[in-house]
N, C-alpha and C positions, 0 to 999 in steps of 0.2 A: 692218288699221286698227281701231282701239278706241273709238270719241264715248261720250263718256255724257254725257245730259244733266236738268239737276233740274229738276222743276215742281214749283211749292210749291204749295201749296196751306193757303188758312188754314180754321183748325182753332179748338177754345176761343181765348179769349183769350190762353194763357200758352202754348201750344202751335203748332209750326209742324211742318207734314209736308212730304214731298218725296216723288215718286215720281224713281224712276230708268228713265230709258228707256237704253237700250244696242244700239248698233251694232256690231257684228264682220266682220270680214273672215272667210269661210269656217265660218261659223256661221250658223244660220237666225235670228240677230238683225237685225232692222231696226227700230229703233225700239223695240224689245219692253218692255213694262214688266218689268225683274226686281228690283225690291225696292221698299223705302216706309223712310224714315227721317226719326227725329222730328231736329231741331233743339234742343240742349240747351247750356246755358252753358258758355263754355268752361271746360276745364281744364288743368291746367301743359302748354303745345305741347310734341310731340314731332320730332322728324323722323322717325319710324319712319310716321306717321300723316299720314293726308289731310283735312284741314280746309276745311271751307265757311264762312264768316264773310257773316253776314248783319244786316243794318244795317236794323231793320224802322223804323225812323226819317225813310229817305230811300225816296223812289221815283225814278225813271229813266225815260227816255226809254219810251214805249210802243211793244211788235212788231207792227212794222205786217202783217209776212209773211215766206215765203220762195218763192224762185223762181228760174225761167234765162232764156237769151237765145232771145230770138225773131229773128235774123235771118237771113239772106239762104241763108246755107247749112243753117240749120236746114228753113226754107222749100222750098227746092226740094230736100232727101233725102226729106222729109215726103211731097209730090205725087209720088215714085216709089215710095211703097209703094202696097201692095194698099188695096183701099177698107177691108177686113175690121183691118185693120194698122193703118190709121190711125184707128179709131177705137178700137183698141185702145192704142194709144200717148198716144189726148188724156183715155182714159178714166184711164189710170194714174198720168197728171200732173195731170193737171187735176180730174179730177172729187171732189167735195167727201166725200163717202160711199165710194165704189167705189175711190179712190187717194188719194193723199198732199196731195189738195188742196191745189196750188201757188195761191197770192195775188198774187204781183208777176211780171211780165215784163220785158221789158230788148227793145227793136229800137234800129236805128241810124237814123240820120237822115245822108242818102246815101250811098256804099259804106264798107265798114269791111273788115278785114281777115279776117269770112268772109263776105266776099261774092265771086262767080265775077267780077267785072270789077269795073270804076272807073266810077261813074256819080254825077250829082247830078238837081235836080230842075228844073234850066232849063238853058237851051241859053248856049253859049259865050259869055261878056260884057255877059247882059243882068242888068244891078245894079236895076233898077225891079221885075224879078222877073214879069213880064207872060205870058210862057212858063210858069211855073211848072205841076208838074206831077208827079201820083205814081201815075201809068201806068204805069211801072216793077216799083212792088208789088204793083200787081195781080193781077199774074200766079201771084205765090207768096205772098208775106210776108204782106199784107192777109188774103186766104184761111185763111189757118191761125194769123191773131192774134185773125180773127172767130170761127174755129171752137173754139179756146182757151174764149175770153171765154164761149161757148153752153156749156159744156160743167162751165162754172168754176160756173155758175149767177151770172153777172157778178160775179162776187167778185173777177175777176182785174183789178188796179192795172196797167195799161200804162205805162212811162215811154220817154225816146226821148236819145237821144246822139247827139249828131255826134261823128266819127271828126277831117273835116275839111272848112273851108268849100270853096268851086268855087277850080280854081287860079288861077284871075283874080282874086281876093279876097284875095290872097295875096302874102306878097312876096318867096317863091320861085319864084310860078309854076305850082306841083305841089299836087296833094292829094299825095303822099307824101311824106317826109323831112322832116319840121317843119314849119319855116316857122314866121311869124306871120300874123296877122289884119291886112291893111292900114289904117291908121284909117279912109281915106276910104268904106269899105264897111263900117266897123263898124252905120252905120244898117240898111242894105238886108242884112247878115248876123240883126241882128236880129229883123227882117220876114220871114225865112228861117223863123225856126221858129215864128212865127205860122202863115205860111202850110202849113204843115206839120200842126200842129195842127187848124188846120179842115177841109183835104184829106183827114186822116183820121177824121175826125170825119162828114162826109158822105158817106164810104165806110164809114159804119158802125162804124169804131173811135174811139172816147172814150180822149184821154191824157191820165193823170192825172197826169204829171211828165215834167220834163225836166232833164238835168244841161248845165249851160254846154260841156262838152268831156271828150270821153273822154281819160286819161291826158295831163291839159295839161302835165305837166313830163316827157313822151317824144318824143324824135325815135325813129321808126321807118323802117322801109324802105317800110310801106304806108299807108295814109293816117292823118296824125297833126298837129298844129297844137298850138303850145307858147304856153302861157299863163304869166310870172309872177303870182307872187298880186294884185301892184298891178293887173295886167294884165286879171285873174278880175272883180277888184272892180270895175273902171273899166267894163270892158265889160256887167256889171251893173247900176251905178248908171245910167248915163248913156246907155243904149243899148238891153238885152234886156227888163229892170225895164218902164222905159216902154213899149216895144211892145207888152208882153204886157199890161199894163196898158188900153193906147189898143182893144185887139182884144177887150177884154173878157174875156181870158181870166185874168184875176188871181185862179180859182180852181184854174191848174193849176199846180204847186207846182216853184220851181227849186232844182235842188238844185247844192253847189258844189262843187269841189275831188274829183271824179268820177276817183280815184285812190287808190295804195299810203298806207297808214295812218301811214306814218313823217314823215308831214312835212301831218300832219292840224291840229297844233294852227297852225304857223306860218300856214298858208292861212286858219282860221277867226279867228285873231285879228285879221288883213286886213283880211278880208270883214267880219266879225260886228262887230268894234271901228269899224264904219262905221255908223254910222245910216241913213244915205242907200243904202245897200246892203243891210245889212241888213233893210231891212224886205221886201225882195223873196225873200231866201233864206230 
């Protein structure tokens, strides 16, 4: 496998440079800088040649990071290494100097399809949510999202996704195989990742984003809950928006449409083409 990729870098006025970093498979490249090239006007395109067009007119969305998933399976391989291993592993991810200094994380928000079992964070039919509870993570995933974060020099962005609500919330039944979100628990689903958000939060971990649902237009075999866009929006506007709002958490950031790229614009012009929705996402 071959990545290249440009960092521009401004230069005089009239001038724009790039370095080129290059990845290879079976070569001591990762990342490595191998060359610098300026940016010069086009001339007559070829197809023999590789063009970069760059539009110094516009700027784009800001990189916020890059990063992996921190859950459940990741967590409990982690606490079976050596102590020597594991800090060799959070050094080489995590640490800002000494490794590739990873920025963003990803955990689930109750089991997901790498986690050892099927579990949530309240016990069987209570919608008020009074049980709630993330005893659970303690044990692994909290552990080494805190030791991440120590290690990041808190640089590290935590976000959280649900796979899928509790199967009482549901109107198949199942965290597995789809399903949807039952209305009448759309309230108490929302209250779901507030309380979620503080529970980590006093155990020490700060999330700084949440997505409405992991792959809302997948039925899987393992836990998964199917959102149309109308669906995304609604449960946004009138439901998640507010909670998070009422919990004072209106500065952790939701994000939408927490899926494959091909059916990005249909979902944001949903959401986004909503004011009422919009201003949450």
């Amino acid at each position: 496998m071959l990545l290249l990729a440009l960092t521009i870098l401004a230069q005089a006025p009239v001038t724009r440079r790039a370095i080129v970093y290059t990845t290879a498979e079976s070569t001591s490249f990762r990342l490595t800088p191998t060359d610098t090239v300026a940016f010069t006007p086009s001339q007559p395109t070829s197809e023999g040649k590789v063009y970069v067009f760059v539009d110094t007119r516009s700027a784009f969305q800001p990189f916020i990071g890059i990063g992996g998933a921190l859950t459940d399976a990741a967590a409990e391989t982690f606490a079976k290494l050596p102590a020597s291993r594991q800090d060799e592993l959070l050094t080489a991810y995590y640490s800002p100097d000494r490794g590739i200094g990873y920025t963003l994380g990803r955990t689930n928000i109750n089991s997901c399809d790498f986690s050892s079992e099927s579990y949530t964070y309240v016990t069987e039919g209570d919608s008020a949510l009074t049980s709630f509870s993330v005893a659970h993570d303690l044990r692994y995933k909290i552990p080494l999202i805190r030791r991440a974060m120590a290690v990041s020099g808190n640089r590290l962005k935590l976000f959280a996704s649900p796979w899928s609500p509790p199967a009482f919330m549901k109107d198949n039944n199942d965290m597995l195989h789809g399903g949807h979100l039952r209305p009448e628990y759309a309230r108490s689903w929302a209250r779901y990742y507030t309380k979620f958000i503080e529970h980590y939060r006093k155990a020490g971990v700060p999330v700084w984003g949440i997505t409405i649902q992991n792959e809302p237009m997948a039925t899987q075999t393992w836990e998964s809950c199917v959102y149309q866009a109308a669906d995304e929006r609604d449960f946004l506007k009138n439901h998640l928006g507010p909670a998070m709002t009422r919990a004072g958490l209106g500065d952790v950031n939701i994000m939408v449409w927490d899926h494959n790229r091909d059916l990005i614009i249909e979902r944001a012009l949903t959401i986004f083409g909503d004011s009422a929705a919009a201003k949450y996402a």
